[in-house]
C-alpha positions as CSV (number, residue, x, y, z in Angstrom):
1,X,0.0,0.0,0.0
2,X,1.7,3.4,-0.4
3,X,2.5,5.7,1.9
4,X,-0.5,7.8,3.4
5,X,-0.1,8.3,7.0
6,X,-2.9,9.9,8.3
7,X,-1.1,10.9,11.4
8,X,2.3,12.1,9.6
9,X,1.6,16.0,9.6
10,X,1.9,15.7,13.6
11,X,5.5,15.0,12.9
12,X,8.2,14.3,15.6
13,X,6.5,17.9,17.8
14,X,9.4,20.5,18.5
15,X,12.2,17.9,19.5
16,X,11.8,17.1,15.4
17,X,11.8,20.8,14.9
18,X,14.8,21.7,16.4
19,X,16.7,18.9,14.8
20,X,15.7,19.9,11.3
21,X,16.4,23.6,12.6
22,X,19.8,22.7,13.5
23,X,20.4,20.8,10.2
24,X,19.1,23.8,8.1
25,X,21.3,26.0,10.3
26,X,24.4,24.7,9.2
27,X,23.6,24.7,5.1
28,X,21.7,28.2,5.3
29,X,22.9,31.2,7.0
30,X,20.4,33.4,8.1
31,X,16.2,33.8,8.2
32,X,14.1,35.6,5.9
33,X,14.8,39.7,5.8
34,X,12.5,41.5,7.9
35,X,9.3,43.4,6.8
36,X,9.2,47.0,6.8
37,X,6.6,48.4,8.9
38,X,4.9,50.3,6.3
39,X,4.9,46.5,4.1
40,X,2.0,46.7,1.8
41,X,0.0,43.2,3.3
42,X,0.8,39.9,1.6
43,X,-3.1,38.7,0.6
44,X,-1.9,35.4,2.5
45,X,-3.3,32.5,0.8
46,X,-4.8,29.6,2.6
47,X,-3.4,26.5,1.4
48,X,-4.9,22.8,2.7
49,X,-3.7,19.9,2.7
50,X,-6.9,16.9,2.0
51,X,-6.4,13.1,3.0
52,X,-7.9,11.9,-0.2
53,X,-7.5,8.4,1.2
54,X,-10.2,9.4,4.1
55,X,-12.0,12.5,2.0
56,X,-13.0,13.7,-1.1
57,X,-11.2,16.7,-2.5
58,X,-14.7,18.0,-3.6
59,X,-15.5,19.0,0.2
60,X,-12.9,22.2,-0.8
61,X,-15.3,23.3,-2.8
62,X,-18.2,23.6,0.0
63,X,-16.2,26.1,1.9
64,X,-16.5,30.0,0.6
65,X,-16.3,33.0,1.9
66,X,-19.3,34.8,3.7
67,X,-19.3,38.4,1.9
68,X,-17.4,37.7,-1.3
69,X,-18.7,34.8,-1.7
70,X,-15.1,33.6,-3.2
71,X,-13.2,30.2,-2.1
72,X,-12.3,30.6,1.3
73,X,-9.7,28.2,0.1
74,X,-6.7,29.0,-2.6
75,X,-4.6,26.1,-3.1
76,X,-5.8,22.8,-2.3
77,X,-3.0,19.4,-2.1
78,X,-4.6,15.5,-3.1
79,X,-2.9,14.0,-0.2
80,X,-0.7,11.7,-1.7
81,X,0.8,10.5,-5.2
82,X,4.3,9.0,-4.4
83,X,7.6,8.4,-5.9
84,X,8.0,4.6,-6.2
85,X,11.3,2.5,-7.1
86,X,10.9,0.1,-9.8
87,X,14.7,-1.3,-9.1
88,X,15.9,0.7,-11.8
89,X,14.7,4.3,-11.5
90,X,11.8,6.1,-9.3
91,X,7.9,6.3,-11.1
92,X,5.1,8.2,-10.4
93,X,2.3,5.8,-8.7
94,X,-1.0,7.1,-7.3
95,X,-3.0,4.3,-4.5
96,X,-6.6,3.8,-5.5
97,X,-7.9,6.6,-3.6
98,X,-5.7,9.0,-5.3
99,X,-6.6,7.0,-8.7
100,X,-10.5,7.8,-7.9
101,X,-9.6,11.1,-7.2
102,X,-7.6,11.7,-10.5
103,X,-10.3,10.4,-12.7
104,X,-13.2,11.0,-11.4
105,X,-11.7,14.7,-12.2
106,X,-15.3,16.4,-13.1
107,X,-17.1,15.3,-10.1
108,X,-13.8,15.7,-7.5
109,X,-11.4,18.3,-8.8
110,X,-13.3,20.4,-11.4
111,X,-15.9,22.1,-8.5
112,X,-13.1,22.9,-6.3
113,X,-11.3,24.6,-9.3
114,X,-14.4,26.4,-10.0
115,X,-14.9,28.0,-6.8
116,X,-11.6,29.8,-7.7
117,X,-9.3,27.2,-5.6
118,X,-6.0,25.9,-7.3
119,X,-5.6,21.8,-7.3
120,X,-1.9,20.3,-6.9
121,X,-0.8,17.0,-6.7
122,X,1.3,16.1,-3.7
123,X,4.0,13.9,-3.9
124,X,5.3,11.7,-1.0
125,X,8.4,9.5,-0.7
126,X,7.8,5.5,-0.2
127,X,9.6,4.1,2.0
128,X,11.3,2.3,-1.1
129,X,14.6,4.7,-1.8
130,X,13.4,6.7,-4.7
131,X,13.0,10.3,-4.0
132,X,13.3,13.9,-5.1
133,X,17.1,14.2,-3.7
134,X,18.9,11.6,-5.0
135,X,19.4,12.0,-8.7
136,X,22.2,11.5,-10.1
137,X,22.1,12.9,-13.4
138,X,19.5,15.6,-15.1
139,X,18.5,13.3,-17.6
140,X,17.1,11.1,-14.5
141,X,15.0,13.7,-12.6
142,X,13.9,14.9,-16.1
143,X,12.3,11.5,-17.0
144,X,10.4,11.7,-13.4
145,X,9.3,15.2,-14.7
146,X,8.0,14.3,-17.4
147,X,5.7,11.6,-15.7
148,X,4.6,14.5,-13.2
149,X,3.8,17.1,-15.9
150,X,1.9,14.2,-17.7
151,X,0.0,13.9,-14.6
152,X,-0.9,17.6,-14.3
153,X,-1.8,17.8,-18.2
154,X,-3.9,15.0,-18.2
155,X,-6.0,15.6,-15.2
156,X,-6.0,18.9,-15.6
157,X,-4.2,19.8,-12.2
158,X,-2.8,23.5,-11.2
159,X,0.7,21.9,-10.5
160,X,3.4,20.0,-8.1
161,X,3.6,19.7,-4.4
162,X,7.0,18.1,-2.9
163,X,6.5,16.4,0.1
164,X,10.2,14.5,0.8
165,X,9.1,12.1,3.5
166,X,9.1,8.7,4.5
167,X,11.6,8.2,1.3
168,X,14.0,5.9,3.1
169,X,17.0,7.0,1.0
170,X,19.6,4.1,0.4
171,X,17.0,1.2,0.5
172,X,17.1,-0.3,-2.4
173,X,20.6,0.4,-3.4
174,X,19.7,3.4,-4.1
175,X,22.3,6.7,-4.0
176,X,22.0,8.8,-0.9
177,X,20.6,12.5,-1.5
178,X,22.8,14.8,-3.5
179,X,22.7,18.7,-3.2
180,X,22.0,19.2,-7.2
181,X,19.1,16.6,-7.5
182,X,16.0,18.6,-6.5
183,X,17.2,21.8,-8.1
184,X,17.0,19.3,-11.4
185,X,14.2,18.1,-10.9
186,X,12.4,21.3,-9.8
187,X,14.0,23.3,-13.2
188,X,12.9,20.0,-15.6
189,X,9.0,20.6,-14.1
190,X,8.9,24.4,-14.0
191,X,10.8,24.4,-18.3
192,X,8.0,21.6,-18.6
193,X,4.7,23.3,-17.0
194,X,5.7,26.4,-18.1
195,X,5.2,29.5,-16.1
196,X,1.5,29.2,-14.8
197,X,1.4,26.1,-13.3
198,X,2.4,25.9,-9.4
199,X,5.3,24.1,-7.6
200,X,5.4,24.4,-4.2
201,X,8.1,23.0,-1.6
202,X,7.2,21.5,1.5
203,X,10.3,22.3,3.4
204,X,11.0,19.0,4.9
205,X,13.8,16.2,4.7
206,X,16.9,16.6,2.2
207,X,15.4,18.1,-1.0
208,X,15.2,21.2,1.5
209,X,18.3,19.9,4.3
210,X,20.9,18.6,1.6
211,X,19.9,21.4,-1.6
212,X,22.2,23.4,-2.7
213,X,19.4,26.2,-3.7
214,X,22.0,28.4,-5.4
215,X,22.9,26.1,-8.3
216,X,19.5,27.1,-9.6
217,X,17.3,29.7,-10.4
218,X,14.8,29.1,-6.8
219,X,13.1,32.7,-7.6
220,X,12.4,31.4,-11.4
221,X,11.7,27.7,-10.6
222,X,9.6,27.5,-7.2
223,X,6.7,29.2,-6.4
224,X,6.5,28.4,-2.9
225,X,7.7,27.5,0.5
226,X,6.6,26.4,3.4
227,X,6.6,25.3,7.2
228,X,6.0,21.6,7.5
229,X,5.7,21.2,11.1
230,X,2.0,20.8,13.6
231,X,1.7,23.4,15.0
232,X,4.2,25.9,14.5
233,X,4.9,29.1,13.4
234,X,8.6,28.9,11.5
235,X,9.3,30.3,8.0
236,X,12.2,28.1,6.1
237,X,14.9,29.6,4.9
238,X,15.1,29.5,1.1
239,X,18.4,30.9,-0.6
240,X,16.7,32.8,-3.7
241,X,12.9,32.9,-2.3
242,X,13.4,35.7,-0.1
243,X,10.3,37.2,-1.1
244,X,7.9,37.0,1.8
245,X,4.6,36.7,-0.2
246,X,6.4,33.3,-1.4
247,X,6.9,31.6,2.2
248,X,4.5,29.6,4.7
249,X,5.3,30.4,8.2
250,X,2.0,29.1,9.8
251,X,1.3,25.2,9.8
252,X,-1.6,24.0,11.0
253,X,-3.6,20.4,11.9
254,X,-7.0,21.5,11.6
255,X,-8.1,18.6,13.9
256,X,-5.5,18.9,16.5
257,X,-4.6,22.7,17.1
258,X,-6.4,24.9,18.8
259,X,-8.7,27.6,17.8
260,X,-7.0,30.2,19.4
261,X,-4.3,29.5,18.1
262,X,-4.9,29.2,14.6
263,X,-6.0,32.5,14.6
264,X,-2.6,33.8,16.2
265,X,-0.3,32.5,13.3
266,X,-2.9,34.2,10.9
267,X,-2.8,37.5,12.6
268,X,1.1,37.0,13.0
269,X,1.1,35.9,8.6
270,X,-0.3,39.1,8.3
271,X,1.5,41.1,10.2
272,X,5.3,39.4,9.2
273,X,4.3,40.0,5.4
274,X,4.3,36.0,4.8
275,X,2.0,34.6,1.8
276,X,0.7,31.5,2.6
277,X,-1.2,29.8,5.4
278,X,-0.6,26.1,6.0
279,X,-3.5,23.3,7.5
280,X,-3.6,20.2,7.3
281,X,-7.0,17.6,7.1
282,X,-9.6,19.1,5.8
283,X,-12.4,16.9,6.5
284,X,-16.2,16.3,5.5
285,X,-17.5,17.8,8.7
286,X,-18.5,21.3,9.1
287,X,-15.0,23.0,10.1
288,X,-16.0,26.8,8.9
289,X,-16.3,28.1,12.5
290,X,-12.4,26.7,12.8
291,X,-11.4,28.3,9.9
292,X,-13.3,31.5,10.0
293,X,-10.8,32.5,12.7
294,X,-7.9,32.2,10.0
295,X,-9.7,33.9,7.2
296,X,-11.1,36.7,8.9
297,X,-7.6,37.8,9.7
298,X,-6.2,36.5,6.9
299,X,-8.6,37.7,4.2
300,X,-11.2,40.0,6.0
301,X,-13.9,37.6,6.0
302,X,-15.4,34.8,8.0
303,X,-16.1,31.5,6.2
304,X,-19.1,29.7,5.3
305,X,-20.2,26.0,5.0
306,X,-22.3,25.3,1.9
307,X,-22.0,21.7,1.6
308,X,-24.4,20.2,-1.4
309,X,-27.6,18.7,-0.2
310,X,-27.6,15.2,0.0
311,X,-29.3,13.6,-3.0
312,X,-32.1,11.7,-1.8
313,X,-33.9,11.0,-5.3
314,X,-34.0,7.7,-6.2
315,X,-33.5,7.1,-10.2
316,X,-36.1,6.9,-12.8
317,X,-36.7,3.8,-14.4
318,X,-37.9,3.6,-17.9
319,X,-39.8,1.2,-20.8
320,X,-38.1,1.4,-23.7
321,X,-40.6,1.3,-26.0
322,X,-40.4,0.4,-29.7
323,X,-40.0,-3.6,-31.4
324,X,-36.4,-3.7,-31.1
325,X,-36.0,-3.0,-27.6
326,X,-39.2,-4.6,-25.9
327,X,-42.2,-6.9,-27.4
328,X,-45.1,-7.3,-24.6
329,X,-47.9,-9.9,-25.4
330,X,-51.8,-8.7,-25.1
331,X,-51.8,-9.7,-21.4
332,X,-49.2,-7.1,-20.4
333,X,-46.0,-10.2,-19.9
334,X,-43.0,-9.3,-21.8
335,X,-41.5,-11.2,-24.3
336,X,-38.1,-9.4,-24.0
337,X,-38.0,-5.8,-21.7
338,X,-35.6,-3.2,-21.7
339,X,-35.3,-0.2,-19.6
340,X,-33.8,3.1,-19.4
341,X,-32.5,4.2,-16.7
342,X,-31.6,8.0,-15.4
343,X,-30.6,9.8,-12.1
344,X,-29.0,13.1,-12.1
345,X,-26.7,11.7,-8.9
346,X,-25.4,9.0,-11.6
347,X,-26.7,5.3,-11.9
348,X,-24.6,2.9,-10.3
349,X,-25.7,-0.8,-10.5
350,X,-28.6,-2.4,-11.1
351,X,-30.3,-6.3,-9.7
352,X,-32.8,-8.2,-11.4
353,X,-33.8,-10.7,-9.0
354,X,-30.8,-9.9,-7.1
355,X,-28.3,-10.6,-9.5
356,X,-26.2,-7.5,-10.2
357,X,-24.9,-6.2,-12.8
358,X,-22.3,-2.8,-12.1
359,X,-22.8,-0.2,-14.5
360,X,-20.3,2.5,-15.4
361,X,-21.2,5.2,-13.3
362,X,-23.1,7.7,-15.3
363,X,-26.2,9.6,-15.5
364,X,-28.4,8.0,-18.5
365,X,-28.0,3.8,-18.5
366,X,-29.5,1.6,-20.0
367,X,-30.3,-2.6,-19.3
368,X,-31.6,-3.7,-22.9
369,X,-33.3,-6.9,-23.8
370,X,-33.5,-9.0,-20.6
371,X,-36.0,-12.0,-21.1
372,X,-35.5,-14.9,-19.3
373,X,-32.0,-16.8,-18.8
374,X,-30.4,-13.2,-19.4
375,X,-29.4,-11.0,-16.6
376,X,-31.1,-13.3,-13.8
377,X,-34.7,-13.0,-15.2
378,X,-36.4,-16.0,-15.1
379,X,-40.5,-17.0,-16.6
380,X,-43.1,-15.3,-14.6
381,X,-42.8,-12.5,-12.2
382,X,-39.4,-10.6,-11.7
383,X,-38.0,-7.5,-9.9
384,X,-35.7,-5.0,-10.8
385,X,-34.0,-2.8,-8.4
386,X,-31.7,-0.1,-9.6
387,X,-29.6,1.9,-7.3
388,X,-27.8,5.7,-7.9
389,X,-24.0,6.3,-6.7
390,X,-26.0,8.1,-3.6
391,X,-28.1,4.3,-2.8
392,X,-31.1,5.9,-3.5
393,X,-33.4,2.9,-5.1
394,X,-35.9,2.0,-7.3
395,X,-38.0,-0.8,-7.7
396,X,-40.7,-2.7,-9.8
397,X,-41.5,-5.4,-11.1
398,X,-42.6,-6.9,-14.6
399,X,-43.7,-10.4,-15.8
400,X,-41.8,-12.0,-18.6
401,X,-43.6,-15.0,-20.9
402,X,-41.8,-18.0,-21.3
């Protein structure tokens, strides 16, 4: 199973902090400059993080703000693709939730994106020794590139998260990190995406620890930075991304951190000139009371809930009339029956005397010439139940001649 730790944003608390602080210390000299107090403010944007293996990415899209009536929500991460090792080089695999969420793009990604909110695909190590860091030539992270912008082309996705954990460099046999290989890789994705598309770092293991950020153009190539750790409020140091409007300082759980002090390291983003808001777990529950304390000082604005009703109409079932499809005798049996089938919710199987039969998930279906022996109709009297993705159900029955 690949790696989706539902826990992992809770990291190793400030004993893991300081170690990683220690570690960046002694490759990068210095923090972010200060802000001026006359700074013109940063319009922080509030970026979330969504276990797609435990939510759908769609619940984004019920979260907006309460005057505007904008996304309350400007970047949201599918929680988590990951780079795998094949034995030979690392590959781009997605788990079945992330699969589900990938194609079923127009019901899952294509709301959230049309509230305003940009989609990017996270990308998590594997336990298996293939990861952003360890490279060893610019031909190999290009190839991974390639697989990742193919991945944001054909699901239509807003760009690239980095998220170096849980990569287990060495395993494998595979090289240890390197201080060139993310600035390759990074450079081969931002010449491949072009200039509109997002990458974000997710300052975090060696890709940010063992990088040697000046052998590439940072300001060019990365869009943004950010503060990995639950909850604190600590802006990463990246050499040529100095630009405050560029860097997460606040990092949030949204089910583990309190309310007050969310809303401190948003009234501190705001203050300190920092662009981006961090939290973690956005679930299906109503969390707008939680997160109208970070976007009222982040953006002016409380947030609202405005999740979709829940469909409760069962699907309409059909005759399908004309020779070809259905022949009834004078006593009203049926020779041969067939049925269309609708439900604005999408049709999702359908039984004829219990036997099912899974239909692609859709909103018109048919279930064409059943007499008996086909589909589990049998001579006599026979039920047809047919359900919608949301289990509403329909039922009825219908006599077939033998």
């Amino acid at each position: 199973m690949s790696q989706n730790v539902s826990n992992h944003r809770l990291r190793r608390g400030i004993a893991g902090l300081g170690v990683l602080a220690a570690a960046a210390a002694s490759i990068f000299v210095g923090a972010p400059g200060a802000v001026a107090e006359d700074a013109e403010p940063a319009d922080p944007k509030l970026a979330v993080y969504v276990e797609v293996n435990s939510n759908d990415l769609v619940n984004v899209a019920d979260y907006t703000l309460a005057d505007s009536g904008d996304a309350a929500i400007d970047m949201a991460m599918i929680f988590a693709a990951n780079i795998n090792y094949d034995g030979e080089k690392a590959y781009l695999h997605f788990n079945e939730r992330v699969t589900e969420t990938l194609e079923n793009a127009d019901t899952q990604i294509r709301p959230v994106q049309a509230r305003g909110t940009k989609v990017l695909l996270s990308v998590l190590g594997n336990h298996q020794g293939a990861g952003f860091a360890n490279f060893t030539s610019f031909a190999q992270a290009d190839a991974f590139a390639a697989q990742l912008e193919d991945a944001v082309t054909t699901y239509g996705l807003d760009g690239i998260d980095f998220d170096d954990e849980w990569t287990n460099y060495g395993a494998n046999g595979t090289p240890q990190p390197n201080a060139e290989s993310f600035g390759w890789l990074a450079t081969a994705l931002r010449d491949r995406l072009g200039p509109d598309k997002i990458i974000s770092l997710y300052a975090i293991g060696p890709s940010y620890t063992t990088t040697d950020f000046t052998l590439f153009d940072a300001d060019r190539v990365l869009d943004y930075a950010w503060n990995p750790y639950y909850p604190t409020y600590d802006a990463p140091t990246v050499p040529g991304l100095e630009d405050r409007t560029r860097i997460g300082a606040a990092a949030i759980d949204l089910s583990q951190t309190s309310a007050a002090t969310a809303e401190d390291f948003a009234t501190r983003t705001v203050a300190d000139g920092y662009g981006v808001y961090v939290a973690y777990n956005l679930t299906a529950t109503d969390q707008s009371a939680f997160l109208s304390g970070i976007t009222q000082a982040l953006k002016g604005e409380a947030t609202v809930y405005r999740a979709a009703p829940a469909d409760t109409t069962p699907p309409t079932v059909t005759v399908k009339e004309g020779a070809r499809f259905t022949k009834v005798r004078a006593d009203g049996a049926y020779q041969r029956v067939s049925f269309a089938l609708h439900d604005e919710g999408q049709i999702d199987r359908v039984y004829v005397n219990g036997v099912l039969k899974d239909l692609v998930d859709d909103a018109w279906s048919d279930l064409n010439f059943v007499k008996p022996g086909v589909f589990g109709a049998v001579a006599g009297a026979n039920t047809l139940q047919v359900v919608d993705v949301a289990g509403n159900t329909t039922e009825l029955t219908f006599v077939l001649s033998k």
